[in-house]
Short mmCIF file of the C-alpha atoms (twelve columns), coordinates in Angstrom:
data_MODEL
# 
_entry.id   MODEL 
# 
loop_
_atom_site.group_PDB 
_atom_site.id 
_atom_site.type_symbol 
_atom_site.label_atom_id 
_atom_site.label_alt_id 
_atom_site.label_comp_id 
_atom_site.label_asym_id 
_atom_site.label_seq_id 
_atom_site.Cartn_x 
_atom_site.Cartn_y 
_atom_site.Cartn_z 
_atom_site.pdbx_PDB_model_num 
ATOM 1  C CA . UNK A 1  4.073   10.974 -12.285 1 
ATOM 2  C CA . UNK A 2  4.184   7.225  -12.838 1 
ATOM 3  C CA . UNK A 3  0.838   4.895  -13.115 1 
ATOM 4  C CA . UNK A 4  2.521   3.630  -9.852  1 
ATOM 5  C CA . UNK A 5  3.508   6.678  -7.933  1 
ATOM 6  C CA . UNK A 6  -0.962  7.976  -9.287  1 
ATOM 7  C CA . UNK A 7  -2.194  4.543  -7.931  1 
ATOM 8  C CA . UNK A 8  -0.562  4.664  -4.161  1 
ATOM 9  C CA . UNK A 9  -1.755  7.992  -3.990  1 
ATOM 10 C CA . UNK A 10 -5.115  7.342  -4.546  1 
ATOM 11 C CA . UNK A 11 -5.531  4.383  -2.685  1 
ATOM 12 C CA . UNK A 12 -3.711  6.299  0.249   1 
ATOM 13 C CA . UNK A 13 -5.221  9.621  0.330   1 
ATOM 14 C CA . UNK A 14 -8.846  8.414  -0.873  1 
ATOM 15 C CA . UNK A 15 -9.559  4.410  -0.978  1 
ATOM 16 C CA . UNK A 16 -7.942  3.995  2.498   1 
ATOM 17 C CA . UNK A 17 -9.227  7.165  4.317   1 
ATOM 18 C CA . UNK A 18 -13.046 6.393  2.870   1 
ATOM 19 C CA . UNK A 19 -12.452 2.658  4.172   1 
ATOM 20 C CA . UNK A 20 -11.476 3.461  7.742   1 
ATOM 21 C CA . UNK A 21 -13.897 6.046  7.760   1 
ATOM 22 C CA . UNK A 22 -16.668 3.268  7.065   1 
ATOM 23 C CA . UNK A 23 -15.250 0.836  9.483   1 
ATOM 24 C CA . UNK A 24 -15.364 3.074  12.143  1 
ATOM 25 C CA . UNK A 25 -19.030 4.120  11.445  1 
ATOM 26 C CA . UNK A 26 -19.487 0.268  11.431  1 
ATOM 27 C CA . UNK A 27 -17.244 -0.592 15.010  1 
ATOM 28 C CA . UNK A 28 -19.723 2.866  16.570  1 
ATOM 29 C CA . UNK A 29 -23.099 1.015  15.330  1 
ATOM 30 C CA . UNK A 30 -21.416 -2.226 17.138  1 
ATOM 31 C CA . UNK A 31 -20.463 -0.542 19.971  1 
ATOM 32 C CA . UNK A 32 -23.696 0.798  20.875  1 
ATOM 33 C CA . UNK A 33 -24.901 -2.930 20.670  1 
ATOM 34 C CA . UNK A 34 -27.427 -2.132 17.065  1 
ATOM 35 C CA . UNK A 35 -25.697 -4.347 14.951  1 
ATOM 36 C CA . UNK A 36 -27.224 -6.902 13.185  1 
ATOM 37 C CA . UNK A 37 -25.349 -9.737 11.152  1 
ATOM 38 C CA . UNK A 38 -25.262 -7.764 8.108   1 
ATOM 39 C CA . UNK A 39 -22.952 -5.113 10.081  1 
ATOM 40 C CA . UNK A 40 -20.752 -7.621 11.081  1 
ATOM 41 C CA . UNK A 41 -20.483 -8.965 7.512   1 
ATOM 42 C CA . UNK A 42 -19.936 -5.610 5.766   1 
ATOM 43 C CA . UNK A 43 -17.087 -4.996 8.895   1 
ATOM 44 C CA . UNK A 44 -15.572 -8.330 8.252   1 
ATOM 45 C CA . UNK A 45 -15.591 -7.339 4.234   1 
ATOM 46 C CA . UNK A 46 -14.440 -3.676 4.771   1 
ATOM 47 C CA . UNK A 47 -11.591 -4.752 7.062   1 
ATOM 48 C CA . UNK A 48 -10.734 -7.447 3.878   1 
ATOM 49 C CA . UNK A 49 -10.966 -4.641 1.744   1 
ATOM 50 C CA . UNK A 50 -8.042  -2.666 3.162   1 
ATOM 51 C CA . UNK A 51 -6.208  -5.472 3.400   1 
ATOM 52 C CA . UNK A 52 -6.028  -5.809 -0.471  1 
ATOM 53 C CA . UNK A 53 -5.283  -2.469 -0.642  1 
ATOM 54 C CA . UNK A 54 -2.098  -2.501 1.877   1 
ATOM 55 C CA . UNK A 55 -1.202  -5.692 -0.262  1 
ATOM 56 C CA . UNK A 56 -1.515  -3.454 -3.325  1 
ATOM 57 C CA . UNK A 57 0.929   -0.604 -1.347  1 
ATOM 58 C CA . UNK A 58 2.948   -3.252 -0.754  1 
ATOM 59 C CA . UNK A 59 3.711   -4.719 -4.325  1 
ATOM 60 C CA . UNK A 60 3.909   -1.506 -5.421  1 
ATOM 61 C CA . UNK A 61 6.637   -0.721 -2.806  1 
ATOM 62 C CA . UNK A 62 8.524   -3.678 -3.469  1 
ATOM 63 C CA . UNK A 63 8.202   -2.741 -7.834  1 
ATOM 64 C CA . UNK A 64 6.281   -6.201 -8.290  1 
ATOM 65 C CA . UNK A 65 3.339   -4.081 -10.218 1 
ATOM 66 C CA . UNK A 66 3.946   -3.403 -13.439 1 
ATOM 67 C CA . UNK A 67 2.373   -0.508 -15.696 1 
ATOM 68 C CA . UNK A 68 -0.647  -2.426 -17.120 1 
ATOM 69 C CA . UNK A 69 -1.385  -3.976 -14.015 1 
ATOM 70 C CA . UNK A 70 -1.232  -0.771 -11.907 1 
ATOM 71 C CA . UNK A 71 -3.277  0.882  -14.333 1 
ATOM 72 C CA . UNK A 72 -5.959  -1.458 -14.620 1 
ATOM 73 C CA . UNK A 73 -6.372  -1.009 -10.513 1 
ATOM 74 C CA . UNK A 74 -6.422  2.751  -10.994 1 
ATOM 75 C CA . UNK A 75 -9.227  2.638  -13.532 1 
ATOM 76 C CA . UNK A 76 -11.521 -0.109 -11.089 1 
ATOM 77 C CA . UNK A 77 -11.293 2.048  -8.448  1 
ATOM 78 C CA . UNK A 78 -11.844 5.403  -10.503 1 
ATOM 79 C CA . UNK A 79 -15.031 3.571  -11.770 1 
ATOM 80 C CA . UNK A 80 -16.009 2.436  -8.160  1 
ATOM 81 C CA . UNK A 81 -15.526 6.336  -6.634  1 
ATOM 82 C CA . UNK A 82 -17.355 7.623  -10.293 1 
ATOM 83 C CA . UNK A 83 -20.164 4.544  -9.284  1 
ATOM 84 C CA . UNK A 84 -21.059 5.744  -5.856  1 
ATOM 85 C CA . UNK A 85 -20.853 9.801  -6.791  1 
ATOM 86 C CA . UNK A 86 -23.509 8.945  -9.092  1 
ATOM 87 C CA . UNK A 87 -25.683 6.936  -6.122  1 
ATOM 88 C CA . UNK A 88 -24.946 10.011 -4.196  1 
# 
């Protein structure tokens, strides 16, 4: 499997899932009016967040992300999920 074909999996069956995940926990704190203005930062951050990942999709859909590139993204976000497994 291409670096590619490995990165859009990952950010589709993991990065994207554990993002919506979060920004619904975040709308439900909202929506039961216990929010404070950190909430509605992280929300505003996590909803940027998945936007650079669709963007990511994207380029990758469209073959504007070359090898090194794609692999570089693979190995930030494998450090990121590695990071918070060993907060957990």
């Amino acid at each position: 499997m291409s670096i590619q074909k490995e990165l859009e999996s990952l950010i589709k069956n993991d990065v994207l899932v554990e993002i919506e995940d979060y920004i619904d926990e975040l709308f439900e704190v909202i929506a039961s009016k216990k929010e404070t203005d950190e909430t509605k930062e992280e929300l505003e951050n996590m909803q940027e967040m998945k936007a650079d990942f669709e963007a990511i999709l994207e380029d990758i859909e469209k073959g504007e992300l070359d090898d090194e590139e794609a692999q570089e993204i693979y190995d930030e976000i494998i450090d990121m999920i590695e990071g918070e497994e060993e907060e957990e």
